[in-house]
C-alpha positions in Angstrom: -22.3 21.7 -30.7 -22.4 20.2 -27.3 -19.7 17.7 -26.6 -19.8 14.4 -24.3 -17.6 16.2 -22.3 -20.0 19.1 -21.5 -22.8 17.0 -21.0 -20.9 15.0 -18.2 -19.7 18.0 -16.7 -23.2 19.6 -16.5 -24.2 16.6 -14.9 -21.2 16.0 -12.7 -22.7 20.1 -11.6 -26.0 19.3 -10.6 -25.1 15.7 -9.1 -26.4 15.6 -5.3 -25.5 14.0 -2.1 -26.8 10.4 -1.9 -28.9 9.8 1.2 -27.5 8.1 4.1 -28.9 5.5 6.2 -28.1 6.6 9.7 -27.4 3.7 12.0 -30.0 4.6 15.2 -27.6 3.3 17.4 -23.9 4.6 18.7 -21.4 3.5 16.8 -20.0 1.3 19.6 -23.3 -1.0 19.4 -23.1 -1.7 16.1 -19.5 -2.1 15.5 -18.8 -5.4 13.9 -22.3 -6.0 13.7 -21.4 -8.2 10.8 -18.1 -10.2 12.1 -17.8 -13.6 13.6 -15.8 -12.2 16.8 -15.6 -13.5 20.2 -19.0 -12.3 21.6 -20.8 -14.1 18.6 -18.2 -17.0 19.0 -19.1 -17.5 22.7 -23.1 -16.8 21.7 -23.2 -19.5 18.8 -20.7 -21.8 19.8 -20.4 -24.9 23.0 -18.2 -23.6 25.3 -15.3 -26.0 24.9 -15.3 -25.7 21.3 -15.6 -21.8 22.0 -12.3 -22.2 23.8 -10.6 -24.5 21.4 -11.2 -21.6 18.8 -10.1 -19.2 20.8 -6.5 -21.1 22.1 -6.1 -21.8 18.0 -6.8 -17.8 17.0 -4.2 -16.6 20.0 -1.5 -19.9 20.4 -2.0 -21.6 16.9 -3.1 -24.5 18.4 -4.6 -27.0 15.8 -8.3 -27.5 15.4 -9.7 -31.0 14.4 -12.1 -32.0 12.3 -14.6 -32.4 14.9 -14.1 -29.3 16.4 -13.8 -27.3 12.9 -17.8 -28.7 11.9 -18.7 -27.5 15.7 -17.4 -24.5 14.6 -19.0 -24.2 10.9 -22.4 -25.2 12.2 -22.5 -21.9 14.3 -20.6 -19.8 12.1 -23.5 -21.2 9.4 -26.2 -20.2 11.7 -25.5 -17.0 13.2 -24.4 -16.0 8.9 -27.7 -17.4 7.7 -29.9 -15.3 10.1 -27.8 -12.2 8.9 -29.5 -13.0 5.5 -26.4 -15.2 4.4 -27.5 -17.8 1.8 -23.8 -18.6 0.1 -20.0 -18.7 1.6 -16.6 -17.9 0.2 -12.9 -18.0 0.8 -11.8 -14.7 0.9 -7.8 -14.6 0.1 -5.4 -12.0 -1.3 -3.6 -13.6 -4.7 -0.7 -11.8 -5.8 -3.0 -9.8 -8.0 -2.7 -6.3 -5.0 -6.6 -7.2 -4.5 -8.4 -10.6 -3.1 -10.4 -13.0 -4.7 -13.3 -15.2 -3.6 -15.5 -17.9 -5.3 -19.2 -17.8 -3.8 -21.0 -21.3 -3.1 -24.3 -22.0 -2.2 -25.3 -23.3 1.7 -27.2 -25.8 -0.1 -26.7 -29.9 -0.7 -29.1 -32.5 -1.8 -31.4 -33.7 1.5 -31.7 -37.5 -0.7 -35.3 -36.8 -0.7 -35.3 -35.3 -4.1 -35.1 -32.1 -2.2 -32.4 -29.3 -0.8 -31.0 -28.7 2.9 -28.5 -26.0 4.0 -25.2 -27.5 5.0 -22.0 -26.2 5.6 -19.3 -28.7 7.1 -16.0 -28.0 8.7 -14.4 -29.7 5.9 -15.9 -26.3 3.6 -14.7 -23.7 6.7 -10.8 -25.5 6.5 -10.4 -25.6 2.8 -11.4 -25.0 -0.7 -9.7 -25.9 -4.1 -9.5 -22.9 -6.3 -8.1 -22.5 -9.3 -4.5 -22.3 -9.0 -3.7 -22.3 -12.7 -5.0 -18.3 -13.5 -3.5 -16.3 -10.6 -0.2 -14.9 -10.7 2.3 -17.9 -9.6 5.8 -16.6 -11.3 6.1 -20.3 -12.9 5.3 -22.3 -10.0 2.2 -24.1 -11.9 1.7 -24.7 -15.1 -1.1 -23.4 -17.1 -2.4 -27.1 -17.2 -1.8 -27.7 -13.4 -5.0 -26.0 -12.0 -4.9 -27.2 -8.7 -4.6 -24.8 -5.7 -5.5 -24.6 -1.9 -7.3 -21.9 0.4 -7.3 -22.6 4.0 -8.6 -20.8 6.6 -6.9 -18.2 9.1 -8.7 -18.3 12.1 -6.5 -15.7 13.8 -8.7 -13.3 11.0 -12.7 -13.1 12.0 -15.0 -14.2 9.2 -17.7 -11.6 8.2 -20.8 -11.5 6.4 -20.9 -9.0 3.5 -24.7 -8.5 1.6 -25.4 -12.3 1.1 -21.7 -14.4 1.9 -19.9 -15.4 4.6 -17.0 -14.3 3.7 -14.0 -16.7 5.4 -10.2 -15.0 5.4 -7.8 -17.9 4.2 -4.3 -18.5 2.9 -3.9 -19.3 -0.6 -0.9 -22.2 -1.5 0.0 -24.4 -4.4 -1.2 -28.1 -5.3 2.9 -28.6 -4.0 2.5 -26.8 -0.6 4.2 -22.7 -2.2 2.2 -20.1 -1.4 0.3 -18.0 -3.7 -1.1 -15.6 -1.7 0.7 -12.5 0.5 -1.0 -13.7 3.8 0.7 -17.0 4.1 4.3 -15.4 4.3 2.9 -12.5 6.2 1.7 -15.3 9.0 5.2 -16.9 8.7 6.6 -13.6 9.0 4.8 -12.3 11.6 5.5 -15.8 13.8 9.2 -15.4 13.5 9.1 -11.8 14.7 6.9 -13.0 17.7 9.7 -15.9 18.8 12.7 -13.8 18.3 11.4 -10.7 19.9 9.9 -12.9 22.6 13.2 -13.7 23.4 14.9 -10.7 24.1 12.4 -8.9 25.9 13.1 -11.5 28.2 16.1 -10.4 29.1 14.0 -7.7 30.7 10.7 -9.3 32.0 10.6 -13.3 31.7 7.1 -13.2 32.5 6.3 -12.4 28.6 5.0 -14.9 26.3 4.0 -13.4 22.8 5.2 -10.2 20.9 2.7 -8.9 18.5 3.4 -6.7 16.0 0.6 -3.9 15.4 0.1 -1.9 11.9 -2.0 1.1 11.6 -2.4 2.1 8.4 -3.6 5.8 6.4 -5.1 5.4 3.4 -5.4 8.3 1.1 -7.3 8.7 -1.9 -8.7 10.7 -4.7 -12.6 11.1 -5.8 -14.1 11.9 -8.7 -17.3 12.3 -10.7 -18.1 8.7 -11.9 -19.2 10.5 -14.9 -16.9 12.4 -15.7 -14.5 9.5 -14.9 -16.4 7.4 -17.8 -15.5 9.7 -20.2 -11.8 9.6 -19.5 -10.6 6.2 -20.7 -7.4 6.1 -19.3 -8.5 6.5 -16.2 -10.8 3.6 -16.8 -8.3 1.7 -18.3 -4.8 2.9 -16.3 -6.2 4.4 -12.7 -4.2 7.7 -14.2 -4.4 10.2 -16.2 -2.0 9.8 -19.4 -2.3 13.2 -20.6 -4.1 16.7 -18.4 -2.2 20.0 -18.3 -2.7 21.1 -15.3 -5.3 23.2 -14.2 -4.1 26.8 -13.4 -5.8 26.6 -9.8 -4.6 23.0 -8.1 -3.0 23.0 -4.5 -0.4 25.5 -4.8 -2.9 28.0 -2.1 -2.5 25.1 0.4 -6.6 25.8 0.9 -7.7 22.0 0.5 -6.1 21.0 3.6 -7.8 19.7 6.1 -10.4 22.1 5.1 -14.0 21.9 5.3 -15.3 18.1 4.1 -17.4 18.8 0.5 -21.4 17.9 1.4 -21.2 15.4 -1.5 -18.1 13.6 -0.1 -19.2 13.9 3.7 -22.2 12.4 2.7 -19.9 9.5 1.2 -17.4 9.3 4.3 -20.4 8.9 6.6 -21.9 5.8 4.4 -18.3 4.3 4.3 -17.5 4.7 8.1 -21.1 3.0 9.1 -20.7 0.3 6.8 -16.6 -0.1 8.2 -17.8 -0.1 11.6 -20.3 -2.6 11.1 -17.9 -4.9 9.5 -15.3 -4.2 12.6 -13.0 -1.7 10.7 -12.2 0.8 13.5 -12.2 3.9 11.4 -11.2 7.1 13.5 -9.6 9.9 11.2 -11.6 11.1 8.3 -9.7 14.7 6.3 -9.2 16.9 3.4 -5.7 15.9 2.1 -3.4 18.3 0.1 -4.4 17.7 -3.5 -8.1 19.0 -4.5 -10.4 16.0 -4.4 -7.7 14.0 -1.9 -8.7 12.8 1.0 -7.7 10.5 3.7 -9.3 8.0 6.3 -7.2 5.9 9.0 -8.4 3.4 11.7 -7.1 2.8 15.2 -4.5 0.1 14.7 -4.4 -3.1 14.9 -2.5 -6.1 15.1 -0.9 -6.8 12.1 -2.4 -9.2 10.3 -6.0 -8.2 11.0 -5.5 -4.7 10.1 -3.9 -6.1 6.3 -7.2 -7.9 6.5 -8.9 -4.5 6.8 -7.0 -2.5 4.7 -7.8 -4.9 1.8 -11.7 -5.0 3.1 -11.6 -1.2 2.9 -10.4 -0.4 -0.6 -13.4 -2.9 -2.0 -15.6 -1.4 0.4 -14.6 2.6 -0.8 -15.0 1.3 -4.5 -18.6 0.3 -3.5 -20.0 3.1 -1.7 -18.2 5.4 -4.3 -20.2 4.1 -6.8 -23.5 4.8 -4.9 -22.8 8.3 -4.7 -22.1 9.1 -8.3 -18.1 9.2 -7.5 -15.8 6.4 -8.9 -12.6 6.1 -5.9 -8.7 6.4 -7.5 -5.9 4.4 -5.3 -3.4 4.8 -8.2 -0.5 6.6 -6.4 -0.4 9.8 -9.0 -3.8 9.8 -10.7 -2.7 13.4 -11.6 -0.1 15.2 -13.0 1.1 18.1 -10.9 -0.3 17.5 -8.0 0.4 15.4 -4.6 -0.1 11.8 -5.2 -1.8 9.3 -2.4 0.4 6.6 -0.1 -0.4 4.6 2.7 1.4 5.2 5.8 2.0 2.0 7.1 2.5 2.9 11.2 4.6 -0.2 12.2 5.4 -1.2 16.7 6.0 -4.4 18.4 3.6 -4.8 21.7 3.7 -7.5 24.5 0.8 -9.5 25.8 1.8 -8.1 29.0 0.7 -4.8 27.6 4.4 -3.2 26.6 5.0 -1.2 23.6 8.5 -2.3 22.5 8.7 1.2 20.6 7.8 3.7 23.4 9.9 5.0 26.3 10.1 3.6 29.4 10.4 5.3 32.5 13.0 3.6 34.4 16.6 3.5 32.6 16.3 -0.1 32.7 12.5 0.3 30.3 14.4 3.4 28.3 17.3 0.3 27.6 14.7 -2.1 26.6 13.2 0.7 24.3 16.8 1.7 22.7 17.4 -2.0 22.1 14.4 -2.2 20.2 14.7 0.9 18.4 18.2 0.1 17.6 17.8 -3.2 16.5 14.8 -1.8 14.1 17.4 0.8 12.3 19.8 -2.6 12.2 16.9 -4.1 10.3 16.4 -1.6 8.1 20.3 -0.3 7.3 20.7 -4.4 6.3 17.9 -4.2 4.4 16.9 -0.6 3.3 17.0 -2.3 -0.6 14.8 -5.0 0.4 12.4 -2.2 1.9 12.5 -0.6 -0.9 11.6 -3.4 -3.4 8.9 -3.9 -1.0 6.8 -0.9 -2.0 7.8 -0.1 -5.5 5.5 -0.5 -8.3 4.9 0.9 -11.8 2.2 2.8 -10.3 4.0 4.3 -7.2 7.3 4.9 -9.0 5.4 7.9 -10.0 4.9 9.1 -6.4 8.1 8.5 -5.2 10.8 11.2 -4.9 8.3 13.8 -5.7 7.9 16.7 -3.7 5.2 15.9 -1.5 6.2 12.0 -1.1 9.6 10.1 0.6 12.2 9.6 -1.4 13.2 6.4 -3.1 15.7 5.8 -1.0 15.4 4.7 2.4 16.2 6.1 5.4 15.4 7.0 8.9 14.3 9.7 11.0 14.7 9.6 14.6 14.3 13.5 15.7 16.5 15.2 18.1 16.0 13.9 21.3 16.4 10.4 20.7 19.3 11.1 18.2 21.3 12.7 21.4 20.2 9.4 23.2 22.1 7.2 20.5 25.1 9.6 19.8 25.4 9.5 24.0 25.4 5.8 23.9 28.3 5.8 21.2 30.5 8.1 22.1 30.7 7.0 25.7 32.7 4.1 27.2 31.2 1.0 28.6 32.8 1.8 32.1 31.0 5.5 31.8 27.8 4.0 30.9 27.5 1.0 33.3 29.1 1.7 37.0 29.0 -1.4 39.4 26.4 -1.1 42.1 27.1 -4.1 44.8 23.6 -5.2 46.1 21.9 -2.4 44.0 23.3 -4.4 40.6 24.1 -1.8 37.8 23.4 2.0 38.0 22.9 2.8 33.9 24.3 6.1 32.7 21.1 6.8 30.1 19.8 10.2 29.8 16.2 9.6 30.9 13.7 9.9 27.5 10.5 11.3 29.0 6.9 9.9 28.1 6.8 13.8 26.1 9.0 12.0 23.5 6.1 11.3 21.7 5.5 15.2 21.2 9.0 16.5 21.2 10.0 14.0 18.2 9.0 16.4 15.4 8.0 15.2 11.9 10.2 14.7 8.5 8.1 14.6 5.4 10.9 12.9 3.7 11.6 10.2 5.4 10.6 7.2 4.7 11.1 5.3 7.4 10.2 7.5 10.6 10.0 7.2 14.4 7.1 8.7 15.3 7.4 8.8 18.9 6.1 5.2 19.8 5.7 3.5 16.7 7.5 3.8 12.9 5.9 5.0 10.3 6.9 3.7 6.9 5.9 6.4 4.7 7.0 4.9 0.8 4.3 2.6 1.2 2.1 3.3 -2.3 -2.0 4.0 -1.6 -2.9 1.1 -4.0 -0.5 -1.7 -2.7 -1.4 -4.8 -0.4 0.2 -3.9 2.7 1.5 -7.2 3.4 4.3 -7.0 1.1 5.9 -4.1 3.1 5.1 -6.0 6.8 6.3 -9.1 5.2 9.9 -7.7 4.3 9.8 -5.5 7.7 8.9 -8.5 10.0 11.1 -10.8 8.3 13.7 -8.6 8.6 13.6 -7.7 12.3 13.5 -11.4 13.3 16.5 -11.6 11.5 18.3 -8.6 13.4 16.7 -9.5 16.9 17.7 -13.5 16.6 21.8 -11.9 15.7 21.7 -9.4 18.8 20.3 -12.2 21.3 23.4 -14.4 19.9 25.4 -11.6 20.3 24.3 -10.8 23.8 24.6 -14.6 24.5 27.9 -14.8 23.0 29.6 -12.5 25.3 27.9 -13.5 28.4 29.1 -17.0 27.9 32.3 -15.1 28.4 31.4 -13.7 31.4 30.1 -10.6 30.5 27.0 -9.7 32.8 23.3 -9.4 31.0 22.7 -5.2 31.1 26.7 -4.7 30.1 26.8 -7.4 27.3 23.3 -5.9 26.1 24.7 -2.4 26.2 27.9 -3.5 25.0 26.2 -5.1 21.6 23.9 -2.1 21.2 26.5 0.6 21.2 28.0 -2.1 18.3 25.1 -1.6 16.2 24.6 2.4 16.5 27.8 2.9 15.2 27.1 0.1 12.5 24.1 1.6 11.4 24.4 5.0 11.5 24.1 5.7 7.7 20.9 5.1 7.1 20.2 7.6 9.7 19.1 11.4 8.2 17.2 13.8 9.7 17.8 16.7 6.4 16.4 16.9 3.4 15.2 14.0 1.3 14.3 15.9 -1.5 17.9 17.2 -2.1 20.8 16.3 -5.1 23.0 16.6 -1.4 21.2 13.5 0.3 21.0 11.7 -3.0 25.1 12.3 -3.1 25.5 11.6 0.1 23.1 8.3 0.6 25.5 6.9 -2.2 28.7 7.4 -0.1 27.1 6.1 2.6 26.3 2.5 0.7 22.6 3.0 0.4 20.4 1.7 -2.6 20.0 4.4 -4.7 18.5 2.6 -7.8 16.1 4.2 -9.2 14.6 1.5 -11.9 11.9 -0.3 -11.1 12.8 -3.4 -12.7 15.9 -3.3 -11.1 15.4 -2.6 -7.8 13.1 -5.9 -7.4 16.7 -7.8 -8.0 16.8 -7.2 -4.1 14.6 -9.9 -3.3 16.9 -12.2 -4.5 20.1 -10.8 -2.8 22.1 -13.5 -0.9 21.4 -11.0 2.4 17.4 -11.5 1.4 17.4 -15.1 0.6 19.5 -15.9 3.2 17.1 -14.0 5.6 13.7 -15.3 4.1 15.0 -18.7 4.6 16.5 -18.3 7.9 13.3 -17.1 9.2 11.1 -19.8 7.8 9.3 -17.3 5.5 9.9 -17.6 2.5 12.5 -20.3 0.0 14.6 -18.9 -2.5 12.3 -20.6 -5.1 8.9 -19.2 -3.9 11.0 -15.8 -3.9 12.5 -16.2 -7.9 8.8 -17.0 -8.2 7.5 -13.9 -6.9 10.0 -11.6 -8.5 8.9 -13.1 -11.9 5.0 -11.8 -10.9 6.7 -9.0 -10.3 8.4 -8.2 -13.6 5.5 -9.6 -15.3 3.0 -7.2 -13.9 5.5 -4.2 -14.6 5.9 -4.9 -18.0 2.0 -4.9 -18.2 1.3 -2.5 -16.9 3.3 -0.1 -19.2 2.0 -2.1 -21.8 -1.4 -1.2 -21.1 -0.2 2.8 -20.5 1.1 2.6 -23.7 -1.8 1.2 -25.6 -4.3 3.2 -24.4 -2.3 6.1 -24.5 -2.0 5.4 -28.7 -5.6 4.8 -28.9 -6.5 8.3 -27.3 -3.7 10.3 -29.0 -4.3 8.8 -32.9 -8.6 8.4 -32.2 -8.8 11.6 -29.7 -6.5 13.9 -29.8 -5.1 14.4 -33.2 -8.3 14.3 -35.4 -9.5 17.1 -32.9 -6.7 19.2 -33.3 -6.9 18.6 -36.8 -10.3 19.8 -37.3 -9.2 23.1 -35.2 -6.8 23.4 -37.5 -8.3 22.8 -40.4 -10.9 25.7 -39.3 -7.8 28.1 -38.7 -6.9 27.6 -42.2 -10.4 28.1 -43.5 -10.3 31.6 -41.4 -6.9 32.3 -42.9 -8.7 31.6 -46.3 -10.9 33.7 -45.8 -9.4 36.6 -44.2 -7.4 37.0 -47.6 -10.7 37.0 -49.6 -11.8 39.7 -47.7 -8.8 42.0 -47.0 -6.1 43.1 -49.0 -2.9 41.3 -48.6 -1.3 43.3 -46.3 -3.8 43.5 -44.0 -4.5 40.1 -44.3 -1.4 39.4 -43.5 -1.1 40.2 -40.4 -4.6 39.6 -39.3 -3.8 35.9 -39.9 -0.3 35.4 -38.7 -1.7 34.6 -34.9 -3.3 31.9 -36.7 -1.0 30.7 -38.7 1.7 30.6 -36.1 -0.8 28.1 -34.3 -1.1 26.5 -37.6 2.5 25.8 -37.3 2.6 24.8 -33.8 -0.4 22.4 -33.8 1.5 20.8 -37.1 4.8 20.8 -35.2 2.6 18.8 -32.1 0.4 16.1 -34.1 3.6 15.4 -36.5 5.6 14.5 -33.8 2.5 12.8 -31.7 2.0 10.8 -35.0 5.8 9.9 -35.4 6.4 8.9 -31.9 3.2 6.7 -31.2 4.4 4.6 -34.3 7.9 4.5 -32.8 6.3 3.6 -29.5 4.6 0.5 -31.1 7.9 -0.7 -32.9 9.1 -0.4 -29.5 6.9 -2.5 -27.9 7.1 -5.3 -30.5 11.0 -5.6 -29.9 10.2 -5.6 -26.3 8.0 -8.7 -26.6 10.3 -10.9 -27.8 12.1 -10.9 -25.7 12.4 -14.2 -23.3 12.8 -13.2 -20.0 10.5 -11.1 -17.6 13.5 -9.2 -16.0 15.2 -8.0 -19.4 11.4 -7.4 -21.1 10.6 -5.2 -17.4 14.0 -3.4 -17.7 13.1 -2.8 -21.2 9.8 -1.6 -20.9 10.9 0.8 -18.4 14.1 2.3 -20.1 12.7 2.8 -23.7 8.6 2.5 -23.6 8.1 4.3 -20.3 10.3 7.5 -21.0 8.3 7.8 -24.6 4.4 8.1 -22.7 6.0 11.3 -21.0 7.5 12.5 -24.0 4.2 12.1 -26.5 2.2 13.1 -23.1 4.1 16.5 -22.9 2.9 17.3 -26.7 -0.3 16.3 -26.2 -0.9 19.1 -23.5 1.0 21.6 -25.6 -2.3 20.9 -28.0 -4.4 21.0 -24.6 -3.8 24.8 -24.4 -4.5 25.3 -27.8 -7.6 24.0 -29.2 -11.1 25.5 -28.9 -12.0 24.5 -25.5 -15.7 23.3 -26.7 -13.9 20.8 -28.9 -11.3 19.0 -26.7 -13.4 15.7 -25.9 -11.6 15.0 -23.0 -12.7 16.3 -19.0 -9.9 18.5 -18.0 -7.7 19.0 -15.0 -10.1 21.8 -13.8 -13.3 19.7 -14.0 -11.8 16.5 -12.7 -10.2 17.9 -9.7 -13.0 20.5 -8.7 -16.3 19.2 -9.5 -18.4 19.1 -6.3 
């Protein structure tokens, strides 16, 4: 008997590369072939209104109505002879993917016929529906209105037939629904109250941006293959795999050479990212079989969330076209390295200074510290915010293990700048600063060479690193939005960065001179924050230990650990920054909960349905043949001998009774479980409650289920395994 699971896996064998249209020109001539950007703005639009645009996308000046249908006539035209026939407001709900609703260019011509139109009034904003996205109790079911309106600082593209327009997403009564509208608030604050101290160095700068470049890692697998495993249709994981007895444990995946199938896939991805003005650079093997990992050049922040989100609809695509189906779930498998997204985080002026890098003057190094040190001030304040930031369901399962940061957040610096800081504190002011007449002040800073950037050497377990001119924020789950970690990041440095310039202010109101009062205030905040600095081990019971002492968050429940949005240091930040209102943040935190609970909801029913309609009638029918053999093994032999020519069998008799029993037992325990869960009221409680007795029970039926794995006649187990999943080329 041939089973599904053979057929698929037969198929999945003799599967070959797609073909791939090769672009004749260089990559740099048709990068953002298909993207609204400032050559096609200056091409399609009148030059004043070309400037208009322009002053709105880099000062957030307004744009009129006038000025908007200028805009949308030549947006309309250069979409249309692209092929365009409809447009869309493309927005990110709190949902972790976007949403868009497709209209037509067409309007009655009141001549019985039909003309192409598209108005500013259609570019500026659209009235979805506010009623079915996520909204934590902000609307009512019955209250359907809802807002999109257009970013202009983010391009509008043209994907297949729509121009596709990047807007926010707000309630009917002005709260936003959406993760770019706080990330624009967010990322405003940091610019003012950056702005204003790297004045105290250069008062020629205007505008701070803040620049993310992001990795995004990812698993492939045989779309076939994927079919016939349900719960990673359903779940994005597998609920149940042992794993296979060759995974990653030979470290021979890594960065090795690119499969032809999935090269074949990278190049068709890359040519369609370039073209939509994705800057794609790094393409690799990652750890895990079937993980790999692309990364772009970055970008300023809010274009590259923009692209990240682009990207992850754009893999699921060209997946699909070459017979593989994409997994962003943070541990789609059991055993082996799950996928984040390194979220590479700096501040940059528009005079062309990286805030993060090393100067090399002592007065540039003192700019650098103060940024630096004002960064691990953010984070120390608000390493449980951070954290709330990036957990999930899905990447609680990544975090802590060994190939991933801990959940607890910290930060690496590396030797050389930790000598820099530990200098800074231990000295005294007078031994730092030394009076220079005419020459003003001689600064006693050890001078940090541009080779920082290769001398800082890497921690795996950090989640929060400096990486020699940037941080990288390594917790940051593969599936997630972005957004949500650079909201809480930004938000939080304009908080720090507005306290040190009042702090620097303070004490120069009493007389205190600008480099001493800065130095002064700095050497303040390395001793403050110095616990969440750690360069060991992440992994370790020690640091776990020792993070406690040291008054980090160490909570490891999901649930839970959202509470830190709604801390009186959170609100009070949020709303000091102009972000985000206490009531827009309760709202969030009850998506959050919400989507927690479902999710292990949906783990838990799907998980039922393949144990009671999968698993346990197949084990049953390999049992049931055992016993036949046992049967007739004692028909045909004396007893003796039959005896113990049988007892292999019946000891897996036994054990596969011992397995399905306690499968059986526990997925109707799981179910009661689930019903007492559901009643109750509130999101938080039902959350905590899903993950303290619904979660713990998946792992605890999965582990049986694998038991059975290894036992039953491989040509009846339904289900692809670990070794065909993970190393089907």
């Amino acid at each position: 008997m041939t089973t599904l699971r053979f057929r698929v896996v037969e198929k999945a064998f003799q599967t070959k590369p797609a073909a791939v249209h090769i672009p004749e020109e260089r990559p740099s001539e048709y990068f953002g072939k298909y993207v609204f950007n400032r050559e096609k703005m200056f091409k399609y639009l009148p030059t004043k209104v070309y400037q208009r645009l322009t002053d709105a996308m880099d000062n957030g000046a307004t744009l009129d109505r006038d000025v908007a249908d200028q805009v949308a006539a030549g947006m309309k035209r250069w979409a249309m002879e692209l092929g365009a026939t409809h447009y869309t407001h493309w927005f990110q709900p709190l949902t972790e993917g976007t949403a868009e609703k497709h209209d037509a260019f067409v309007e009655h011509d009141g001549k019985g016929g039909m003309m192409e139109e598209f108005s500013g009034k259609l570019l500026v904003q659209q009235e979805p529906d506010a009623s079915s996205f996520p909204n934590g109790g902000i609307r009512n079911t019955f209250e359907a209105r809802g807002y999109s309106a257009w970013d202009p600082s983010s391009p509008v593209f043209v994907v297949d037939d729509t121009l596709c327009i990047p807007t926010v997403f707000i309630a009917y009564t002005g709260e936003p629904l959406d993760y770019k509208a706080p990330l624009l608030k967010a990322l405003r604050a940091v610019d003012k109250a950056a702005t204003d101290v790297c004045r105290y160095f250069d008062p020629d700068v205007r505008k701070v941006m803040a620049y993310l470049g992001w990795e995004q890692e990812y698993f492939l697998v045989d779309e076939g293959l994927y079919a016939a495993r349900p719960d990673l249709l359903l779940t994005g994981r597998t609920l149940m795999g042992h794993e296979a007895s060759k995974n990653q444990q030979l470290e021979d995946h890594y960065f090795g050479a690119i499969p032809t199938r999935v090269a074949a896939f990278m190049k068709d991805l890359e040519i369609q990212a370039l073209e939509l003005g994705i800057p794609l650079k790094t393409r690799h093997n990652e750890v895990a079989p079937n993980q790999f990992e692309l990364a772009p050049i970055f970008e300023e922040c809010n274009l590259a969330v923009d692209h990240n989100m682009l990207i992850m609809s754009l893999m699921r695509k060209v997946a699909r076209t070459h017979g593989f189906r994409v997994l962003l779930h943070e541990k789609p498998f059991k055993g082996v390295n799950g996928s984040g997204k390194h979220n590479n985080w700096s501040l940059g002026t528009d005079t062309g200074i990286l805030l993060m890098a090393p100067g090399k003057t002592a007065e540039e190094n003192l700019r650098f510290i103060t940024f630096v040190v004002n960064t691990l001030m953010a984070v120390y304040r608000h390493n449980g915010l951070l954290k709330a930031s990036i957990m999930s369901a899905t990447n609680a399962h990544r975090l802590g293990a060994n190939e991933a940061p801990p959940a607890i957040i910290s930060s690496f610096l590396g030797t050389q700048l930790s000598r820099v800081l530990d200098h800074m504190e231990d000295s005294t002011l007078d031994e730092l600063v030394a009076l220079g007449g005419k020459h003003g002040m001689k600064l006693d800073i050890p001078q940090i060479p541009e080779l920082l950037i290769d001398n800082t050497d890497r921690n795996r377990t950090s989640p929060f690193a400096f990486t020699g001119n940037r941080f990288e924020f390594r917790a940051v789950g593969s599936e997630a939005n972005c957004a949500s970690a650079m909201i809480a990041l930004n938000a939080a440095m304009a908080e720090q960065l507005t306290d040190f310039k009042n702090d620097v202010d303070a004490l120069m109101a009493k007389g205190e001179q600008k480099l001493a009062a800065i130095i002064q205030v700095i050497r303040r905040y390395i001793k403050e924050c110095k616990p969440i600095r750690f360069d060991g081990n992440g992994y370790s019971e020690e640091w776990k230990a020792e993070a406690a002492r040291r008054g980090l968050d160490c909570e490891t429940s999901v649930p839970v650990i959202f509470d830190n949005y709604l801390s009186e240091g959170s609100v009070r930040m949020f709303e000091s920054t102009g972000v985000m209102t206490r009531k827009e943040l309760e709202a969030r935190n009850e998506v959050k909960w919400e989507t927690y609970t479902k999710k292990i909801q949906i783990e838990a029913r799907v998980l039922g349905d393949l144990v009671m309609n999968h698993i346990v009638p197949v084990a049953t029918e390999y049992q049931t043949k055992l016993i036949d053999n046992v049967y007739k093994l004692k028909g045909l032999f004396p007893p003796e001998q039959a005896g113990k020519l049988s007892a292999e069998n019946v000891a897996i008799i036994c054990k596969i009774a011992e397995h399905t029993s306690y499968i059986k037992e526990h997925v109707d325990s799981l179910v009661e479980a689930r019903k007492v869960a559901n009643k109750i009221s509130g999101e938080r409680e039902k959350a905590i409650a899903y993950h303290d007795t619904i979660a713990p029970m998946l792992e605890q039926i999965r582990y049986h289920v694998d038991k059975l794995e290894l036992m039953v006649d491989d040509q009846m187990w339904t289900l692809p395994k670990y070794r065909e999943l993970l190393f089907i080329r």
